[in-house]
N, C-alpha and C positions, 0 to 999 in steps of 0.2 A: 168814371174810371176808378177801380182799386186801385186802392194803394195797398203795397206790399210791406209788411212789419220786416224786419232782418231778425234774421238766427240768432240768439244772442248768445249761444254753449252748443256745441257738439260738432262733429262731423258730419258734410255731406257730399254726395259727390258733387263735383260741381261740371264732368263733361268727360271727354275721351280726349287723347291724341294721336293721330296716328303718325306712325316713323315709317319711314320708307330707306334710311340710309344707317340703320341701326346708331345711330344716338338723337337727343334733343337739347336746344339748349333753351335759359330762363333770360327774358331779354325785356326792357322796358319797348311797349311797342314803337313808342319814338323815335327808337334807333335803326329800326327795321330800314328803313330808308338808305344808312349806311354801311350796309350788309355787304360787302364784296361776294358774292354767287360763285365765283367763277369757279373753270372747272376741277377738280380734284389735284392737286398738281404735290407730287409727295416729295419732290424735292425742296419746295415753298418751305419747308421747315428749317431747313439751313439758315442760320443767323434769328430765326426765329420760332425755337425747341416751345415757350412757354406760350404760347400762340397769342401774342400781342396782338396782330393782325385782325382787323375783324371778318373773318372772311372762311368760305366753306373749306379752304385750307388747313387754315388753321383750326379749325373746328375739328378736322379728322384728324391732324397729327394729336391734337390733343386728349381725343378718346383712345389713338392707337398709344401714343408712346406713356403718357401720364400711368406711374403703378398705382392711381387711385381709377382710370379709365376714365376721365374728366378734370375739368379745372378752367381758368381764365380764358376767355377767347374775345379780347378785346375790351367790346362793351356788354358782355352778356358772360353767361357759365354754360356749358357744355358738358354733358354727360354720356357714356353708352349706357342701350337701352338693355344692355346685356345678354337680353337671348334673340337682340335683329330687330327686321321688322315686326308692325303688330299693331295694335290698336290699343294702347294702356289706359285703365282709369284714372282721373285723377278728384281726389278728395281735398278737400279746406276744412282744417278745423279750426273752429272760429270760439272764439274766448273774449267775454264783455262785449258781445258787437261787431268787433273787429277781428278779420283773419288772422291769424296768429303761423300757421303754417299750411304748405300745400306739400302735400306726396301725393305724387305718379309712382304707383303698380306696375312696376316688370316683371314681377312675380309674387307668387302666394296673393292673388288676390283677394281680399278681403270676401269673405263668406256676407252677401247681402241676401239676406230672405224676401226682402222684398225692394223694388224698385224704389228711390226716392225722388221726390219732386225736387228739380232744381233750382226753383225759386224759393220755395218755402221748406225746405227740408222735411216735409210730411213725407208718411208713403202715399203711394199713387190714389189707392183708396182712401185715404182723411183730405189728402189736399183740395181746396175751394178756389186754390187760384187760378181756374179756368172756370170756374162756374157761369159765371156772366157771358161767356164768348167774348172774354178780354185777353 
């Protein structure tokens, strides 16, 4: 088996998201489990404007009502994707090693001339990390 080195400087993408309900939100996956789903309910925001709640409720009042169009939604942060549904990039730019930050593309997406590996950060042409059929 390869072993894989880690990036140690620059940006790459690291994958897509797609939105279907025009926002997303940033959530340790652990909590997913205590996600309330239910159904859109826009009265739900009454007694609860800053969406404490963690729940698809709250999630929307908080991309509608918030004038930054995101903010707190429990245990996670919630954003609109700005122009709806869509398929957005998203990039890590990674500093000493370590992620340092991640932006998702709603718009102006970044001009990439060529596809990059998302394991290794090469382009699809230099990358070796399938060469083996690993």
């Amino acid at each position: 088996m390869k072993t894989r080195n880690r990036i140690q400087n620059g940006t790459v993408k690291i994958g897509e998201c797609p939105v279907d309900s025009g926002q997303i939100m940033l959530v340790d996956p652990c909590y997913i489990k205590d996600f309330d789903s239910d159904d859109y309910n826009w009265q739900e925001w009454v007694g609860n404007r800053h969406g404490t709640k963690f729940s698809y409720s709250s999630t929307c009042n908080v991309t509608i009502e918030s004038p930054a169009q995101g903010g707190q939604v429990g245990l996670g942060v919630a954003t609109s994707s700005g122009w709806g549904d869509g398929t957005y990039p998203v990039y890590a730019t990674i500093e000493d090693g370590r992620v340092a930050s991640v932006t998702i593309y709603f718009s102006d997406f970044p001009d990439m001339d060529e596809e990059e590996c998302m394991e290794c950060g090469e382009t699809m042409e230099e990358c070796e990390c399938d060469e083996d059929g690993e």
